[in-house]
C-alpha positions as CSV (number, residue, x, y, z in Angstrom):
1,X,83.5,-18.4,57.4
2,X,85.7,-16.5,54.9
3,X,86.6,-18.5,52.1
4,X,90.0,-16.9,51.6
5,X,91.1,-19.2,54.7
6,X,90.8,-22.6,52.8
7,X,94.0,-21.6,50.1
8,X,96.9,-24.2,50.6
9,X,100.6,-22.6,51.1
10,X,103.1,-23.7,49.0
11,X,105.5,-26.2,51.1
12,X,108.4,-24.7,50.8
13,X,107.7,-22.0,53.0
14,X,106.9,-21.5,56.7
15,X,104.3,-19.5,56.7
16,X,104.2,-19.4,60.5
17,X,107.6,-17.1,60.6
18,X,105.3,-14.7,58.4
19,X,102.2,-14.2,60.4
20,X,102.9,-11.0,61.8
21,X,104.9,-9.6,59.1
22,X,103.8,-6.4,57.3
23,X,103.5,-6.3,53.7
24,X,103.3,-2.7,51.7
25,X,101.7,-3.1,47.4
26,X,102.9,-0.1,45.6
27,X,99.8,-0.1,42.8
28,X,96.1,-1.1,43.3
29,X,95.6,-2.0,39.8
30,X,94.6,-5.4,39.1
31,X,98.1,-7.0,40.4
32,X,98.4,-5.1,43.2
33,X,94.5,-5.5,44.2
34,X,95.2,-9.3,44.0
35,X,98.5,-9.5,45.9
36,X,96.8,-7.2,48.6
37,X,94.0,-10.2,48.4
38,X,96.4,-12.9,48.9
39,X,98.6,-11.2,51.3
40,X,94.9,-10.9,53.2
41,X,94.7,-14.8,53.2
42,X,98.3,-15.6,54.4
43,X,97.2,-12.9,57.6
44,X,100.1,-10.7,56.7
45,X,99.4,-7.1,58.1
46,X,98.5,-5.0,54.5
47,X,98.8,-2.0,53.0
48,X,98.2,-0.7,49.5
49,X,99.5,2.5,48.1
50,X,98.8,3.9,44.9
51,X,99.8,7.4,43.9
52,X,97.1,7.4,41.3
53,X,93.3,7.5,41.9
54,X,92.2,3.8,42.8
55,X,89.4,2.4,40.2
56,X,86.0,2.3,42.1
57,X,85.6,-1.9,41.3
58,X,89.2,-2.5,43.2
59,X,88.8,0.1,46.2
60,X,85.4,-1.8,46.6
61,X,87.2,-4.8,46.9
62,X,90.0,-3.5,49.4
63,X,87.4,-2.0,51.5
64,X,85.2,-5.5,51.3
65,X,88.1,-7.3,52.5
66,X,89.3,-4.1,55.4
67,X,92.4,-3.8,53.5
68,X,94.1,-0.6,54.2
69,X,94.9,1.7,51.4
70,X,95.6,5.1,50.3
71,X,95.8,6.6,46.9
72,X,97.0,10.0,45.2
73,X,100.0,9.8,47.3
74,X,102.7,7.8,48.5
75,X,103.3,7.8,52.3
76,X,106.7,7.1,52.5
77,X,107.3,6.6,56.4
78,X,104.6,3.9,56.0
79,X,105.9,2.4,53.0
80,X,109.6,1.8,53.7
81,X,108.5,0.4,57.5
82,X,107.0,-2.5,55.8
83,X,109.2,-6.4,56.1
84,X,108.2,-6.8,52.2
85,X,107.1,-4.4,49.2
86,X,105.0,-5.6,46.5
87,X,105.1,-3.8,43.5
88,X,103.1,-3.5,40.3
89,X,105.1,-4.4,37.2
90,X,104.3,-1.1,36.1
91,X,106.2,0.9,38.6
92,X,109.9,0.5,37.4
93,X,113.2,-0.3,39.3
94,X,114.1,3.8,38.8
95,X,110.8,5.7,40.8
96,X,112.5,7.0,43.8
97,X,110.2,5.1,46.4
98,X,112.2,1.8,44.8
99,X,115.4,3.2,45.2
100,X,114.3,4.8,48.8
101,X,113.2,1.0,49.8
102,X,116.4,-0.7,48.3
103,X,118.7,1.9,50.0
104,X,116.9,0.4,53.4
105,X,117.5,-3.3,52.0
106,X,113.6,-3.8,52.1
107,X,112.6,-7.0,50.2
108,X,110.8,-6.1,47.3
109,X,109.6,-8.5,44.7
110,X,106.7,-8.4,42.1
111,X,102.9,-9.8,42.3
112,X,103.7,-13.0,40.2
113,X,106.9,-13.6,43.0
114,X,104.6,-13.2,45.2
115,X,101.6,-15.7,44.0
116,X,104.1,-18.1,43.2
117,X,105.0,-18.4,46.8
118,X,101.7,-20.6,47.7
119,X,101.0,-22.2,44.3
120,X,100.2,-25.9,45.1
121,X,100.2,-26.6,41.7
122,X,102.4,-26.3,38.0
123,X,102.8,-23.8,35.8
124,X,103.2,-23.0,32.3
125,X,104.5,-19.7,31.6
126,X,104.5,-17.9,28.2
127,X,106.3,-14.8,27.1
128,X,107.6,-13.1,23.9
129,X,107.3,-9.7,22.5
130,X,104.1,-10.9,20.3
131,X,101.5,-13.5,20.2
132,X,101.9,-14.1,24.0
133,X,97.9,-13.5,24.6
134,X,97.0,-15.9,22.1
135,X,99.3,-18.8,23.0
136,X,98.4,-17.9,26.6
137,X,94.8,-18.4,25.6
138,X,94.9,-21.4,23.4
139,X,97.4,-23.0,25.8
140,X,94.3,-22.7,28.5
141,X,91.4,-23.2,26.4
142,X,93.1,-26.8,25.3
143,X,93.7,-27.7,28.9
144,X,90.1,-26.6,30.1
145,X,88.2,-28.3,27.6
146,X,90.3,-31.1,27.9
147,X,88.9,-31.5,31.9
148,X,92.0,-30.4,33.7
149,X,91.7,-28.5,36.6
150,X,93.3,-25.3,35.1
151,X,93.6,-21.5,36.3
152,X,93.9,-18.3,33.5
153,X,95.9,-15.9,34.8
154,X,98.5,-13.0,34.2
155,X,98.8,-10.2,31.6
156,X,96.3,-11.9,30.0
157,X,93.1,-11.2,32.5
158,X,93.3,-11.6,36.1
159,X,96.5,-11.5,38.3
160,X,97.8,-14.9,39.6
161,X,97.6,-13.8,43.4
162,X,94.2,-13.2,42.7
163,X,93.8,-17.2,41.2
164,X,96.1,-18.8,43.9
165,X,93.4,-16.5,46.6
166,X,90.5,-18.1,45.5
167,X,91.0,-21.9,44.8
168,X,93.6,-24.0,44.1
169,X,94.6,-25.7,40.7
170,X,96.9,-28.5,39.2
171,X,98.3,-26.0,36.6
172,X,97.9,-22.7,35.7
173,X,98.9,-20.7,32.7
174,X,100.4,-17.7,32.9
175,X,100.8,-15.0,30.5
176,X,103.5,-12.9,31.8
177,X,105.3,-9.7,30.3
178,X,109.0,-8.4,30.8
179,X,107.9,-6.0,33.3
180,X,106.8,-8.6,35.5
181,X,109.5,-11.1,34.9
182,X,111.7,-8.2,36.3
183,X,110.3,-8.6,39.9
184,X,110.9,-12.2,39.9
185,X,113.8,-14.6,42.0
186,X,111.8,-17.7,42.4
187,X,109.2,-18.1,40.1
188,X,109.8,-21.3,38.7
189,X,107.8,-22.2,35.2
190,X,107.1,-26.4,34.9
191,X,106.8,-25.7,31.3
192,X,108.3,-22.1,30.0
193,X,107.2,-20.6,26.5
194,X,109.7,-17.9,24.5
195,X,107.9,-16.9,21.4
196,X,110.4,-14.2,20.0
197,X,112.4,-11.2,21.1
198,X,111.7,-7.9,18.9
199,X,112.6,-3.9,20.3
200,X,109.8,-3.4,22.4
201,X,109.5,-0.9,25.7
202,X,113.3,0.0,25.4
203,X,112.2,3.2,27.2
204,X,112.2,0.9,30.4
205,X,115.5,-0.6,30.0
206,X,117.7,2.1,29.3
207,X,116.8,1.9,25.7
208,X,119.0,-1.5,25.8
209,X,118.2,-4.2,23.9
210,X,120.3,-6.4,25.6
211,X,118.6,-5.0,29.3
212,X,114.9,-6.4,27.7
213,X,116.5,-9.9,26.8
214,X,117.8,-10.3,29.9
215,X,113.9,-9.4,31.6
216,X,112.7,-11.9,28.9
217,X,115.1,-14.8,29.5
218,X,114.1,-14.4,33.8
219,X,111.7,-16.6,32.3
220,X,114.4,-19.5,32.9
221,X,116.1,-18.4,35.4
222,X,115.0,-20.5,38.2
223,X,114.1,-23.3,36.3
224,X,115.6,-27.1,37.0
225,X,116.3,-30.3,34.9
226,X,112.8,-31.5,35.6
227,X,111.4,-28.3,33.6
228,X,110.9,-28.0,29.8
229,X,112.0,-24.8,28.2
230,X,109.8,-24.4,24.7
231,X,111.6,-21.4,22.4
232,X,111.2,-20.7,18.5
233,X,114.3,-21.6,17.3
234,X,114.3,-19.6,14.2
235,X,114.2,-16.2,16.0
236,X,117.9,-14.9,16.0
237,X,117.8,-13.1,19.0
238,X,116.8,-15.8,21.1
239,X,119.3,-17.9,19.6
240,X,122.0,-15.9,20.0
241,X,121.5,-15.2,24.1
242,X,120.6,-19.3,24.3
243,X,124.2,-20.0,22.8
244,X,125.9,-17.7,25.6
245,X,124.0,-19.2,28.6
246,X,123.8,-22.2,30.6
247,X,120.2,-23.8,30.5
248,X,119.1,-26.1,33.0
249,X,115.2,-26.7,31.8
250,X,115.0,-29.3,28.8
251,X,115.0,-27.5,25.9
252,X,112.6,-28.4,22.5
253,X,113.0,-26.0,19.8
254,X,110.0,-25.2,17.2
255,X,110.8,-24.4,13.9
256,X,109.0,-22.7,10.4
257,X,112.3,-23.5,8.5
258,X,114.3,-26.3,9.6
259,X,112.5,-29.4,9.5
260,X,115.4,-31.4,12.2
261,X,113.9,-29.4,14.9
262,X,111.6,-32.0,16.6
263,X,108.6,-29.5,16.3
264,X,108.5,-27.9,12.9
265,X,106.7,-26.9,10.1
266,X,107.1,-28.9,6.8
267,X,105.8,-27.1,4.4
268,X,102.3,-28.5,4.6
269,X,100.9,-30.2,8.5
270,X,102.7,-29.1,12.0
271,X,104.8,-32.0,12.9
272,X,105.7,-33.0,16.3
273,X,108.1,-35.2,17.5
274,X,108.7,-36.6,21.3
275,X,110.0,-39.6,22.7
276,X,106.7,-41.5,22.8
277,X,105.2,-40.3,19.8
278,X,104.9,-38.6,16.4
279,X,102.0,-36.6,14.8
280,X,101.1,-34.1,12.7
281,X,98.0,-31.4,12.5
282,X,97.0,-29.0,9.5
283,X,96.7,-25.6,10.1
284,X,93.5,-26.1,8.2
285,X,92.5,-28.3,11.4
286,X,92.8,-24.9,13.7
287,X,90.7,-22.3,13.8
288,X,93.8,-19.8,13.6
289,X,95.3,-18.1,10.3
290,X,99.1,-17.0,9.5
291,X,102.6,-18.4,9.8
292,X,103.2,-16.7,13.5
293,X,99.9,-18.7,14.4
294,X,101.7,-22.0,13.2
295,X,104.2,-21.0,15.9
296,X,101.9,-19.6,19.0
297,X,100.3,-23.2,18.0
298,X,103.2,-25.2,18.0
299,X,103.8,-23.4,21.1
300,X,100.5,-24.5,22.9
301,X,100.6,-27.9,21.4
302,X,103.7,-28.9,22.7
303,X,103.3,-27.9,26.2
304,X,99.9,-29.3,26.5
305,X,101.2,-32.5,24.9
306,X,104.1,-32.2,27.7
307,X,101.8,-31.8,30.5
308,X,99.9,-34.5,29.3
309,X,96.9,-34.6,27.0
310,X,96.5,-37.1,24.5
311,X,96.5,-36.2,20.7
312,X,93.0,-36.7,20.6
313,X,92.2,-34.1,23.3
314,X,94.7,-31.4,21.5
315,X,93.0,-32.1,17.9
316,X,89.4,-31.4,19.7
317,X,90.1,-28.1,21.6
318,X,92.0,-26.8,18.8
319,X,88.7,-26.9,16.2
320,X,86.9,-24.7,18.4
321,X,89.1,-22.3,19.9
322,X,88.2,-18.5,19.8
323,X,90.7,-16.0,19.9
324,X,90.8,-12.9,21.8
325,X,89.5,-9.7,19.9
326,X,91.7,-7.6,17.8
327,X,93.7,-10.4,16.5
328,X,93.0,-10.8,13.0
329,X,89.3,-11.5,14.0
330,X,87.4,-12.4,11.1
331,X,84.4,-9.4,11.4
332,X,81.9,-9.5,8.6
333,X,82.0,-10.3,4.7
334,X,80.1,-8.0,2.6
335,X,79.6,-8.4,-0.6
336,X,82.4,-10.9,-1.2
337,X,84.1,-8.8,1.0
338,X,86.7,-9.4,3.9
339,X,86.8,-7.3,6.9
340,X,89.7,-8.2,9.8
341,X,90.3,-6.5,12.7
342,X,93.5,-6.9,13.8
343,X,94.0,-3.4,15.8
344,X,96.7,-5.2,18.6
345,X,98.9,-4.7,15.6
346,X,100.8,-1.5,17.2
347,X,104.0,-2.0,15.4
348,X,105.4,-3.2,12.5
349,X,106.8,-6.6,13.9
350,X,103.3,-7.2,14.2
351,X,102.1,-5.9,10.9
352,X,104.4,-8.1,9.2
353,X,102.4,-11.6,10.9
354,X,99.1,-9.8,9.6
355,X,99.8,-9.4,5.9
356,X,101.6,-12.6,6.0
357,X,98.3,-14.3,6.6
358,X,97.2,-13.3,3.3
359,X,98.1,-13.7,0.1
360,X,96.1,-10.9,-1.3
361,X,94.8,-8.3,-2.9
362,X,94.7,-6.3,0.5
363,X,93.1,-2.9,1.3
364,X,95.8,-2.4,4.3
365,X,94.1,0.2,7.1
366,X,97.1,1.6,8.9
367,X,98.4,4.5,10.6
368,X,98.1,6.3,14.3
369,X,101.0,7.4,16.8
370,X,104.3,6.2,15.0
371,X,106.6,4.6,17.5
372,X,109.2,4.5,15.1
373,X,108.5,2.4,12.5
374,X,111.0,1.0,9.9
375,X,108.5,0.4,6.9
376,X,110.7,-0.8,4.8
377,X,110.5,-4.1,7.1
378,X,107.6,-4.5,5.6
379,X,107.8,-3.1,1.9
380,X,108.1,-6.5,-0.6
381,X,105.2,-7.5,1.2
382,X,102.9,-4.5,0.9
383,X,104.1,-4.4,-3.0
384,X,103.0,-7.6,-3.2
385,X,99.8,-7.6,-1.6
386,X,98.5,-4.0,-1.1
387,X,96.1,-3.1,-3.6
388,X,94.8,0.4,-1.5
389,X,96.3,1.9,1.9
390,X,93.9,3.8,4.0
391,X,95.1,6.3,6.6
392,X,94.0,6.1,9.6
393,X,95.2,9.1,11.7
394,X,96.0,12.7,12.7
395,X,99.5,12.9,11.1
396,X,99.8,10.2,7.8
397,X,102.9,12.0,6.8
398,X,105.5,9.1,7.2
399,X,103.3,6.4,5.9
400,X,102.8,8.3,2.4
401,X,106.8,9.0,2.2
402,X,106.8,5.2,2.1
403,X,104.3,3.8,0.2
404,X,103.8,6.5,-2.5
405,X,104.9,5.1,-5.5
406,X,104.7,1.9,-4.2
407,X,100.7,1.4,-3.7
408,X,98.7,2.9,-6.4
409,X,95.6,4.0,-4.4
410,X,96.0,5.9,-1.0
411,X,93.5,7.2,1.3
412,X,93.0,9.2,4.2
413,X,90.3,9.3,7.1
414,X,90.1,10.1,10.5
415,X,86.8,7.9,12.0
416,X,85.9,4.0,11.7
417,X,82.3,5.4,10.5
418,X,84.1,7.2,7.2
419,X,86.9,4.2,7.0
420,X,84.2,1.2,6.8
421,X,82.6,3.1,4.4
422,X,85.5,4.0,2.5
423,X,87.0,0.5,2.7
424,X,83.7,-0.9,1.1
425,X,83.8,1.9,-1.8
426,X,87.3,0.9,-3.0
427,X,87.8,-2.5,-2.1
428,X,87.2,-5.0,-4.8
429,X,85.1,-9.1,-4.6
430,X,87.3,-11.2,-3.2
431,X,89.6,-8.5,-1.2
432,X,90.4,-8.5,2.5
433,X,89.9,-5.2,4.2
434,X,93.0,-5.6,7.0
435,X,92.8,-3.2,10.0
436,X,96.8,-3.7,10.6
437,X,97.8,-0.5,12.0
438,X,101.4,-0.3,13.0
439,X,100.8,2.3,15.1
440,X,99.2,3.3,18.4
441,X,95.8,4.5,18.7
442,X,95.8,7.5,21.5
443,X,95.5,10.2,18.3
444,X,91.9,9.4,17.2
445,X,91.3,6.5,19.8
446,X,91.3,5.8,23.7
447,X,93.7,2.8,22.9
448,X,93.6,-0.3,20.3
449,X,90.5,-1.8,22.0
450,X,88.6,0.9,21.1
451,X,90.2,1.3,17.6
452,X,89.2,-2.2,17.4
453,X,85.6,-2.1,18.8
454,X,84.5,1.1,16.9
455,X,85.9,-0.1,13.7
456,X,83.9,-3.7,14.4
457,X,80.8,-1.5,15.4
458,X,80.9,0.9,12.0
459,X,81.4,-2.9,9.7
460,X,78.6,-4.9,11.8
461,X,76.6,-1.3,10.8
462,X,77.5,-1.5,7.0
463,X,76.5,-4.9,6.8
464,X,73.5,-4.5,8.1
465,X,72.4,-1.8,5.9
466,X,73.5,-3.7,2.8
467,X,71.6,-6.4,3.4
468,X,68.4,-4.2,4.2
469,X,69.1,-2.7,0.8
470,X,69.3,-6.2,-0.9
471,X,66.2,-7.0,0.9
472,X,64.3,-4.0,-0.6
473,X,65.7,-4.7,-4.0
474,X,64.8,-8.1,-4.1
């Protein structure tokens, strides 16, 4: 019998009134691929569209499950007879099939809307311009190895139709971005995380800024009294929309400056404060390094506290979490030798959390496809800490008008082979060798996994061969 059958529906809804209803997904990627999944389940009648070429791993998938599809094209006579459109959170508001489908009055709502529909369970939802993957994966990993029964899902991995599909959970946490907030009207968070608000993808939201807050704060939208609404207090943005809205959700505020917040920072532990109880954890206790780590852990802490694991369970998953790759990952020391891969770091907002997790000396890799970087953001710092800048890209012209002068020793190079090597030659005992690029990666690289990976590759390589040599020597 197919398993897809035995998923719960939400309560809410009638699902009956739906049986017969057709559903269009605009986008077979991963979210559209497990909303088509779902939709499967609930017996609606399906269709996928994607006007790109379908990956061979999700058309498999449709066609293992007799889901209709096309892709390369968009029928549009198909697609605007449907009773509800999904779309990816890709596919923005402005592609004329949207605007064809609204003009109709079509229902159209996003893949998370869509899962939330026939969640039986909670959920604890975390967005934020940065450091939304690794609360989102510390948040989980705490809950898992604390013996809840806990579902991953999101911008972090797999979608959350795909997760509600398969099996149901008590809670599940959600990564989600701005572009799928957008395509949200019910999706109600139990706990909601807001980590910070920085110029990101204004090229979405009619280069904005106030368009992209609004897509983050959807986070809240549809929360109650019941809910509890987690936000770093010390981000100005954030605090500036909070004070012109009403809130419903709880709110508790997490701090790195002002220690009357009841979740703070005081200089030396992480202090928590709730109604029940008090504690306090080292970052030395945690397995994660910086000052925007204190907060994604603050973050995670609190809501797993909130949905109810003791102190003793937080203090034991936090000692041996693992974050994901490309996040100031600790490579390989050589010779007394740092190497850190930290290749997410696309922009400068991001930069600024790497070289605050070290006090120095640095030799900073940076450079790629300059989305408009204000260095100077990031200039004290550097001063500070930089001892050598390697270039890292096609066109380094920006980055030497402004750090010339202000780092003594500047490189360039053009391949993680030449760059380990390089970073090896100059660097000094006791260094870090940061891979913090501010940039993207599509000059030299396919994007910043494969930054990351090749520069990981070319220092697990160097490492090797030095120890081979030490062997022969000694």
């Amino acid at each position: 019998m197919d398993h897809w059958n035995f998923v719960s529906d939400r309560e809410f809804g009638n699902i009956e009134s739906k049986m017969k209803q057709s559903v269009t997904i605009l986008g077979a990627g991963e979210s559209g691929t497990g909303a088509a999944l779902l939709a499967k389940a609930k017996s609606f009648d399906v269709f996928v569209s994607d006007q790109g070429l379908i990956k061979d791993k999700y058309k498999a998938e449709l066609q293992a499950h007799q889901i209709e599809f096309e892709e390369g094209t968009h029928s549009t006579d198909r697609i605007l007879n449907a009773d509800l459109i999904i779309k990816s959170p890709g596919i923005p508001d402005k592609a004329a099939i949207i605007k064809k489908a609204r003009a109709k009055k079509i229902e159209i709502v996003d893949e998370l809307e869509f899962a939330f529909r026939y969640i039986k369970g909670k959920v604890i939802a975390i967005t934020g311009t940065n450091g939304k993957t690794t609360t989102t994966l510390l948040t989980y990993h705490l809950m898992k190895t604390a013996g809840l029964s806990v579902a991953l899902a999101g911008n972090v991995g797999e979608s959350l139709a795909r997760k509600v599909a398969l099996e149901d959970h008590d809670w599940y946490v959600v990564e989600v971005s701005s572009f799928q907030l957008d395509g949200t009207k019910t999706f109600r968070p139990h706990i909601g995380i807001l980590l910070n608000i920085t110029p990101d993808h204004l090229d979405r939201y009619e280069y904005q800024m106030q368009n992209y807050i609004n897509s983050k704060f959807r986070l809240i939208q549809a929360m109650q009294d019941a809910d509890r609404f987690i936000y770093y207090a010390d981000d100005a943005v954030i605090n500036n929309e909070v004070a012109k809205i009403k809130i419903l959700p709880a709110s508790l505020k997490i701090s790195l400056k002002d220690k009357s917040m009841p979740v703070h920072f005081d200089g030396t532990n992480m202090a928590f404060n709730f109604k029940d109880s008090s504690f306090r954890i080292g970052q030395q206790e945690t397995t994660l390094k910086g000052p925007h780590n204190l907060i994604n852990t603050m973050s995670a802490v609190s809501a797993t506290y909130l949905a109810g694991l003791s102190i003793d369970q937080i203090r034991a998953g936090l000692k041996n979490f693992k974050n994901a790759p490309h996040r100031l990952e600790s490579v390989a020391t050589i010779n007394g030798i740092e190497f850190v891969n930290d290749s997410k770091a696309t922009n400068v907002d991001s930069v600024v959390y790497g070289l605050g997790s070290y006090s120095g000396p640095l030799v900073w890799i940076a450079g790629g496809i300059d989305k408009g970087n204000d260095y100077t953001l990031i200039e004290d710092q550097v001063r500070k800490k930089v001892r050598v800048l390697i270039c890292l890209g096609k066109d380094n012209s920006k980055l030497h008008k402004a750090f010339d002068g202000i780092v003594n020793e500047i490189y360039e190079t053009q391949s993680a082979r030449e760059l380990a090597n390089l970073a090896l030659k100059v660097a000094n005992r006791g260094d870090v060798v940061l891979l913090s690029p501010a940039c993207a990666s599509f000059d030299l690289f396919k994007n910043y996994e494969d930054r990351g990976n090749q520069f990981r590759e070319a220092v697990l390589e160097l490492k090797k061969e030095n120890e081979f040599i030490r062997q022969k020597i000694y």
